[in-house]
C-alpha positions in Angstrom: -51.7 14.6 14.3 -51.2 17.4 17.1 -52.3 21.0 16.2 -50.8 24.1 17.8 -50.5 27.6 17.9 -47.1 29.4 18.6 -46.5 33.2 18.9 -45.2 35.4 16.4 -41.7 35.2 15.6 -39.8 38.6 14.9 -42.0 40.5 11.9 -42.2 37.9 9.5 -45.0 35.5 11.3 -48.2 35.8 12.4 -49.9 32.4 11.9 -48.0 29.1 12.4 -49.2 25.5 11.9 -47.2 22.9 13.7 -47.6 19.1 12.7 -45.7 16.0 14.8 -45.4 12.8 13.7 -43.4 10.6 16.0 -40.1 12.8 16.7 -40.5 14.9 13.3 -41.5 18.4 13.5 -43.2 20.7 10.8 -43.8 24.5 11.0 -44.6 26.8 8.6 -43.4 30.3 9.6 -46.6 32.6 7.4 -45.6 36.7 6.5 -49.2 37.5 6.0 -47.8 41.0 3.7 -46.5 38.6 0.7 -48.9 36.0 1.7 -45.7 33.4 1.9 -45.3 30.6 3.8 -42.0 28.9 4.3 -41.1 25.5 6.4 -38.4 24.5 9.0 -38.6 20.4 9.0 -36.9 19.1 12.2 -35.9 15.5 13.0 -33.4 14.0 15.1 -31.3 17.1 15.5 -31.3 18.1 11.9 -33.2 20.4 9.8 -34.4 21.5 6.6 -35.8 25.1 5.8 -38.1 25.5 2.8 -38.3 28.4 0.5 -37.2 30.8 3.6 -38.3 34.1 3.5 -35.7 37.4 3.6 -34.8 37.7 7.6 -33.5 34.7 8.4 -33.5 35.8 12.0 -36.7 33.5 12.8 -35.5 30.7 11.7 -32.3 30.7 13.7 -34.9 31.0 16.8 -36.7 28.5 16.0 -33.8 25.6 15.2 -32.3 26.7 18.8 -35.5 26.3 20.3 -35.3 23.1 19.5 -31.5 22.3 19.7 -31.5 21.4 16.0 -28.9 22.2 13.5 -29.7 23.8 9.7 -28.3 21.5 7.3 -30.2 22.3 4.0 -31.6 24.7 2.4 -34.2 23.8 -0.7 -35.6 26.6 -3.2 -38.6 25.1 -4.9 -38.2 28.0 -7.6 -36.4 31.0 -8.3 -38.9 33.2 -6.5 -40.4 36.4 -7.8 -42.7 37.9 -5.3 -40.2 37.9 -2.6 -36.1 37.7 -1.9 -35.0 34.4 -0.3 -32.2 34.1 2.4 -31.3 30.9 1.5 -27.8 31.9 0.7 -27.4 34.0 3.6 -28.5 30.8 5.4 -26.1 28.6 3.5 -23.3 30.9 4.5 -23.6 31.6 7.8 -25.0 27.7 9.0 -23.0 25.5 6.4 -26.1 24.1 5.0 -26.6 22.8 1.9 -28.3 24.4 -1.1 -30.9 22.7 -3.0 -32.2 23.7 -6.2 -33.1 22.0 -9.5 -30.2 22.2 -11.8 -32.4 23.7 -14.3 -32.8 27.2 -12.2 -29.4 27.6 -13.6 -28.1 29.2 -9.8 -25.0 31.1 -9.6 -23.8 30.0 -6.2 -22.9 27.0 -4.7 -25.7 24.3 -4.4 -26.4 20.3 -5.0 -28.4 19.6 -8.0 -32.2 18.6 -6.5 -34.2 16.7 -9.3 -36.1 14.1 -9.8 -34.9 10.9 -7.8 -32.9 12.7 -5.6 -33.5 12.4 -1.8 -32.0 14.3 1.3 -31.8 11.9 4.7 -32.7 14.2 7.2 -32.9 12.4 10.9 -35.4 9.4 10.7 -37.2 11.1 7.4 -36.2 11.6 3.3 -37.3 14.5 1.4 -37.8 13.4 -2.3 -37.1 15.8 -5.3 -40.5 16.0 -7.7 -40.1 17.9 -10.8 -43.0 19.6 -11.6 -42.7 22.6 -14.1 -45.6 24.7 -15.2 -44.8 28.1 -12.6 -41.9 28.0 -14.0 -39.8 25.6 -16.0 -37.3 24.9 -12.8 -40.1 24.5 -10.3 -39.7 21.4 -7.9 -41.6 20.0 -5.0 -40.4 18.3 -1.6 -41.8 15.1 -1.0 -41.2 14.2 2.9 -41.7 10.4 3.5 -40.9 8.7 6.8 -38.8 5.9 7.3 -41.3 3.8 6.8 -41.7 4.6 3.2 -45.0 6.5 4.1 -45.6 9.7 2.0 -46.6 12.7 4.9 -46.7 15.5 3.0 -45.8 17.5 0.3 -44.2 21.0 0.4 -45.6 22.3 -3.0 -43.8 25.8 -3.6 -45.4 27.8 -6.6 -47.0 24.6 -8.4 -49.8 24.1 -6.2 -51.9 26.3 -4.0 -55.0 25.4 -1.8 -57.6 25.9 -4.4 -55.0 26.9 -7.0 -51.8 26.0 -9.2 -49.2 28.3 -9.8 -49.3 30.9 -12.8 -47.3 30.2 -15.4 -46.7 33.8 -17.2 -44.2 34.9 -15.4 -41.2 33.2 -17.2 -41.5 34.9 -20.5 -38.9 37.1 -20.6 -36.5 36.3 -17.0 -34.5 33.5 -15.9 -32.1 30.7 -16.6 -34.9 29.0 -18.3 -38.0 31.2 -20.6 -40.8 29.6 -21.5 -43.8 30.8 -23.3 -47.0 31.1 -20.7 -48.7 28.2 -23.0 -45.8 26.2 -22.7 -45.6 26.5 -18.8 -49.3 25.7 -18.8 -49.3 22.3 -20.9 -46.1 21.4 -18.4 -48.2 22.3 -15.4 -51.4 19.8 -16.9 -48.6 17.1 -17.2 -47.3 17.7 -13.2 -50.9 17.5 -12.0 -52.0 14.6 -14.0 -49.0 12.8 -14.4 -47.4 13.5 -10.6 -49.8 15.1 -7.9 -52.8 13.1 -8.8 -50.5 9.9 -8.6 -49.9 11.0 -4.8 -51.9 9.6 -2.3 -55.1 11.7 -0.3 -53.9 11.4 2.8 -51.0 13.6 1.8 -50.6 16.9 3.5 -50.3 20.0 0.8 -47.5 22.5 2.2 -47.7 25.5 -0.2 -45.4 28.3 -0.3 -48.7 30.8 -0.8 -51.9 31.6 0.2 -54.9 34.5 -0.7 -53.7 37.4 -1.2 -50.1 36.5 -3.6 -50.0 37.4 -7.0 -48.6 33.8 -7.9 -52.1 32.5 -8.5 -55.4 33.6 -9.3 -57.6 31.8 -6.9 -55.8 30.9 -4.0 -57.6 29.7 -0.8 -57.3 31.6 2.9 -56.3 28.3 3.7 -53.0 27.6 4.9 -52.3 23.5 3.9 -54.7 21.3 2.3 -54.2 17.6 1.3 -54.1 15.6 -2.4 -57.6 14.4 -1.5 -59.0 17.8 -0.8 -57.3 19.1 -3.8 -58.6 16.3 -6.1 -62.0 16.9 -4.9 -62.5 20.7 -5.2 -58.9 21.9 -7.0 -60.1 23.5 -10.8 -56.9 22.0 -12.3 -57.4 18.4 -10.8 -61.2 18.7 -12.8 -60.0 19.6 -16.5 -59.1 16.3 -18.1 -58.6 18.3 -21.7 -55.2 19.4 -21.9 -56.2 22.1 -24.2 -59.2 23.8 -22.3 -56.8 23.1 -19.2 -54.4 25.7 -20.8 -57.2 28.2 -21.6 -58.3 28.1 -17.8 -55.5 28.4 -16.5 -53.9 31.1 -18.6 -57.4 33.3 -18.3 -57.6 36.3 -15.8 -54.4 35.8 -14.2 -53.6 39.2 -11.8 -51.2 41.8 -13.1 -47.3 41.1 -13.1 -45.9 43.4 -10.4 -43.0 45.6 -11.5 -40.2 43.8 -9.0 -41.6 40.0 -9.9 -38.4 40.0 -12.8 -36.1 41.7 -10.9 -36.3 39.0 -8.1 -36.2 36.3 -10.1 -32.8 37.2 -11.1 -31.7 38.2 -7.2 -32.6 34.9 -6.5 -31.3 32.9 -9.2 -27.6 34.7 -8.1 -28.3 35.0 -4.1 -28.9 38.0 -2.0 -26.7 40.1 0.3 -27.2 39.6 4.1 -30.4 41.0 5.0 -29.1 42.8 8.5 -26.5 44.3 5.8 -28.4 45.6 3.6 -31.2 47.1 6.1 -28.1 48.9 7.7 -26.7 50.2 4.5 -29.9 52.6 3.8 -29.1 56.1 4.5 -30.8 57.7 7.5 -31.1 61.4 7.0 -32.7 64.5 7.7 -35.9 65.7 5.3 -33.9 68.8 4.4 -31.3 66.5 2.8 -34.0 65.5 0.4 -33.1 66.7 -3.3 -35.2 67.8 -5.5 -36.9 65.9 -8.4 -36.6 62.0 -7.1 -39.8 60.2 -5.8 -40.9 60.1 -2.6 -42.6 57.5 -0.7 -45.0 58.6 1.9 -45.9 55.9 4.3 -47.9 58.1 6.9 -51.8 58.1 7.1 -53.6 59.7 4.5 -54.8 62.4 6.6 -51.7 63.6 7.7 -50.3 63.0 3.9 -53.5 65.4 3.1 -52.7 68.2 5.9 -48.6 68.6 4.0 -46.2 66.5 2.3 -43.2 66.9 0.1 -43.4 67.6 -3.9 -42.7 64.4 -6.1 -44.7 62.4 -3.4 -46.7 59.1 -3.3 -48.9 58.3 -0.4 -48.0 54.4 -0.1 -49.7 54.2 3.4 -47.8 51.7 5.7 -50.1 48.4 5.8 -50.2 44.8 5.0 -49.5 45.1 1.6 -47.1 47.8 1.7 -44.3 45.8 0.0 -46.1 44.6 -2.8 -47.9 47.9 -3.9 -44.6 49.5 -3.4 -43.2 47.0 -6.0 -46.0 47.5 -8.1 -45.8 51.3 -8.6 -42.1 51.7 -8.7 -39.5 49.9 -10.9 -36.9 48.1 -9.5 -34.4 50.6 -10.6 -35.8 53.7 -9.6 -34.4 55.4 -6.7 -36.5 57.0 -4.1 -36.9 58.1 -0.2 -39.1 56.7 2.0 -40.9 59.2 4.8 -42.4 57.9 7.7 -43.9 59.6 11.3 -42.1 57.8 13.6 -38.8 55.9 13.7 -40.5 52.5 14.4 -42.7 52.9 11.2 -39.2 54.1 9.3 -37.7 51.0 10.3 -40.4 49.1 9.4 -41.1 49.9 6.1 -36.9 50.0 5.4 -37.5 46.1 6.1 -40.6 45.4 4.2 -38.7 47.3 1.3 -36.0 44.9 1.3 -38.0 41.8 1.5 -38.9 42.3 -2.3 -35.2 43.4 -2.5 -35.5 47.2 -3.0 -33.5 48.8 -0.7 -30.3 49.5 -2.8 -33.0 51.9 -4.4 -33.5 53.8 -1.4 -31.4 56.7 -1.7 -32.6 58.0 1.7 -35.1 57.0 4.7 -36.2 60.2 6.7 -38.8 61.1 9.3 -41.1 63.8 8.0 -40.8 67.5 9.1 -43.8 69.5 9.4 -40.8 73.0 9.0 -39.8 72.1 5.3 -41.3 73.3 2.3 -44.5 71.8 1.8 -47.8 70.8 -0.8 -51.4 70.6 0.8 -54.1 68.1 -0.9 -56.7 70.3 1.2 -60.1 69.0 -0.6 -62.1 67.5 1.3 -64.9 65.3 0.0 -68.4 66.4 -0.7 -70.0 62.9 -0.3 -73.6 64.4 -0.8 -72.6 66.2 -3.8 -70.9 63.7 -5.8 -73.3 60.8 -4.7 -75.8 63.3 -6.5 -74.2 64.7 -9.0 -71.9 62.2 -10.4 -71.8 63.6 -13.9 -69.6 66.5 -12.6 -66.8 64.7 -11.7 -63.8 62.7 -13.7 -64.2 59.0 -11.8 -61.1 57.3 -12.1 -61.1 53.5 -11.5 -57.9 51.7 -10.3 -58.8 48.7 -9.4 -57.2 45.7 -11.1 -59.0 44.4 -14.3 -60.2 41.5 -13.1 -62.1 43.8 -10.0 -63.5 45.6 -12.9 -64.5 42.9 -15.0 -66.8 41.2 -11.6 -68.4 44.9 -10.6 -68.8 48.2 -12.1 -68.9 50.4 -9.5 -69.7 53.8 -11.6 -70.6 54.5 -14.8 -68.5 56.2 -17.5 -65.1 55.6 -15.6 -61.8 55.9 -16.7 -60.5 52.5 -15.6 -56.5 52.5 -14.9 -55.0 50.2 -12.6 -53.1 51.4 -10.2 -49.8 49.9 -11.5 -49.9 51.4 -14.7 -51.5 54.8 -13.4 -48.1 56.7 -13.7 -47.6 55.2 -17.3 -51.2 56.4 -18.6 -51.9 59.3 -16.5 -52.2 61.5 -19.8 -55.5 59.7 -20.6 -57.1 61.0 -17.5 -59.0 64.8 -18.9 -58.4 67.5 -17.0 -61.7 69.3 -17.7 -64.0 68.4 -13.8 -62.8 67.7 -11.0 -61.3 64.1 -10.5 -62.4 61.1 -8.3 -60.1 58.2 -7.6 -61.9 54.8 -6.2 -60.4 51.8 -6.0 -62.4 48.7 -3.8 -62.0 49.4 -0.1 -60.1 52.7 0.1 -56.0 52.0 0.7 -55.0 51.5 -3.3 -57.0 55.2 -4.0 -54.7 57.0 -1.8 -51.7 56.2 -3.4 -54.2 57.3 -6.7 -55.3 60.6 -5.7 -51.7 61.3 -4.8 -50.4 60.2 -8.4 -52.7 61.9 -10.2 -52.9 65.6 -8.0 -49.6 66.9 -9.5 -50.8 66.8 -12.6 -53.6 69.3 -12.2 -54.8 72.5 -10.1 -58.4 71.1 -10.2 -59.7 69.5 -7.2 -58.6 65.5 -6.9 -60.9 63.6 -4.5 -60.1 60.1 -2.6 -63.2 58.4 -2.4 -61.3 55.9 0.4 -63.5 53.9 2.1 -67.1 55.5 1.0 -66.8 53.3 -1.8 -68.1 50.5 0.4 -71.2 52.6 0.5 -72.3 52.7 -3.1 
């Protein structure tokens, strides 16, 4: 097996593994802001794509780099964390979609279950059914021509380290299941599938560190069944029922968008070019009064002025999912950037979780328009000495909170359900917003300021310090 590295492809990839075996090609194309990796299989002129991400653009590239032709298209699950282009694909390419009939998909598509194969070149790519994500989750078993088993494109089901949630089909989808259901499923698809699998087998999953789709997922970007078997939690617990109870303890919060993409997915989305193009580009005076704003500038510049109704989402590598996180799918709201690169960028990370119908404007910010100042500036000294006159506001998520208690006598609110609970924060001292490395307590202190004309402090990255 040959290992390479390849450069980045559009804004979607910064990390690439590329396998050969004989005249087959594997690369996983990884968008390190949704932690997602997706797959283009190549062999003899043909190609597969695996739970491809929202630009389809890299892909294209990629197939013509190789003078290969798209001609299907498999969805291991209807995903939640991110929109797919596999219909956009579909469309423009011809390919065929492949999905488990049980996802219950609204366009059109070949039914990809267990026993069913796709001959692609000299290779075959085996349906597995293997619910416990989610009741329609399948995986890709590639095996040569040979009849040798290579690898194993695992979706949601398993991780590196991990398998797949399963709480997130409770209420959304073709197909609900109760979380305890999904997790007696999932016991069955390890035991009774993956373990069956031989260790040689590579492990393709569509996530690594970082997603919300698992709770301990490795930085690791494939794996094999022996590895798995050896140091995998779920491949250890032989007991069905304390299998359940570990699996369904301390899973992450449920963003805001996960249900909302579910069902984008399930029906297909619109061309992503399209829809990037469809936002409004304005001017900040054109921005009414009373909607949210999202302010992806620094948080020193956000400090020095910004616009009333405003959240300080910074631009970074998790923009899209704390942006999901904090807003509802159905919320409108403008995003404000410095620069029309940044603009731009952000417009796209918005629609990869598939909010940019939401956007009812995308502007630059303007220094001459009416303006609110967050002009406290931190007194490190005093509060590291005088903690007891200060409100400390915790946002980190409850499993941070449950490893490490930073401060004493905190209110803890994650920041996902700060805008929901901010009337149990009192308004008698000054407030102090941490979170665990300083990005989430921006977007805090910004929440919370409105609501009071005492001083609100962002502890940022002087938390590292205590």
């Amino acid at each position: 097996m040959n290992v390479g590295n390849f450069n980045i492809f559009s804004e979607i990839c910064n990390v690439f593994q590329f396998h050969k075996y004989f005249k087959m090609i594997i690369e996983q194309l990884y968008d390190t802001g949704l932690a997602h990796g997706s797959y283009v299989i190549i062999s003899q002129g043909k190609a597969a794509i695996i739970d491809p991400a929202r630009n389809p653009q890299p892909y294209y590239d990629f197939v013509k780099q190789h003078n290969a032709q798209i001609v299907a298209v498999i969805e291991t699950h209807p995903h939640a964390d991110f929109v797919s282009s596999h219909l956009e694909i579909a469309n423009k390419t011809g390919a065929t979609i492949y999905v488990s009939k049980l996802l219950g998909a609204e366009y059109k598509h070949v039914a990809f279950d267990d026993g069913a194969t796709i001959n692609l070149g000299e290779i075959t790519l085996k349906a597995m059914n293997t619910p416990g994500h989610s009741p329609d989750s399948i995986c890709v078993l590639l095996v040569d021509n040979e009849g040798k088993e290579h690898a194993l494109f695992s979706g949601d089901t398993l991780f590196v380290g991990d398998v797949g949630r399963p709480d997130l089909r409770e209420n959304v989808g073709n197909s609900k299941a109760l979380r305890e259901e999904l997790a007696r499923n999932m016991f069955h698809s390890v035991n009774s599938k993956l373990k069956k699998l031989n260790d040689e087998v590579l492990v393709y999953p569509a996530h690594g560190a970082g997603s919300l789709c698992g709770k301990n997922l490795s930085s690791d970007l494939y794996s094999t069944i022996g590895r798995e078997k050896q140091s995998n939690y779920a491949f250890q617990i032989n007991s069905e029922t304390e299998f359940i109870e570990a699996l369904i303890a301390d899973q992450p919060f449920i963003p805001k968008y996960f249900g909302h993409d579910v069902m984008l997915n399930k029906s297909g989305a619109k061309n992503f070019e399209e829809s990037i193009n469809s936002v409004p580009r304005i001017a900040a005076n054109e921005i009414e009064a009373g909607i949210l704003i999202i302010d992806a500038r620094p948080q020193i510049d956000f400090r020095k002025g910004h616009y009333k109704n405003s959240i300080n989402l910074m631009d970074g590598g998790k923009f899209e999912t704390w942006l999901g996180s904090i807003v509802s799918p159905n919320e409108p709201f403008y995003l404000i950037a410095e620069n029309v690169d940044k603009l731009e960028s952000i417009i796209r990370k918005t629609a990869k979780i598939g909010y940019e119908n939401a956007i009812k404007g995308a502007a630059l910010f303007n220094g001459e328009n009416k303006l609110l100042f967050t002009g406290n500036e931190l007194a490190l000294e005093d509060f590291k000495n005088n903690q007891e006159n200060f409100t400390i506001v915790d946002i980190r998520n409850n499993a941070e909170m449950k490893g490490k208690k930073i401060f004493k006598n905190t209110i803890e609110i994650p920041l996902p359900e700060l805008r929901e609970r901010i009337g149990e924060i009192p308004l008698d001292k000054p407030i102090m917003v941490h979170c665990a490395g300083g990005y989430r307590s921006a977007a805090g202190a910004s929440i919370i300021q409105p609501i009071t004309s005492l001083p609100v402090y962002d502890l940022s990255e002087a938390v590292l310090t205590f």
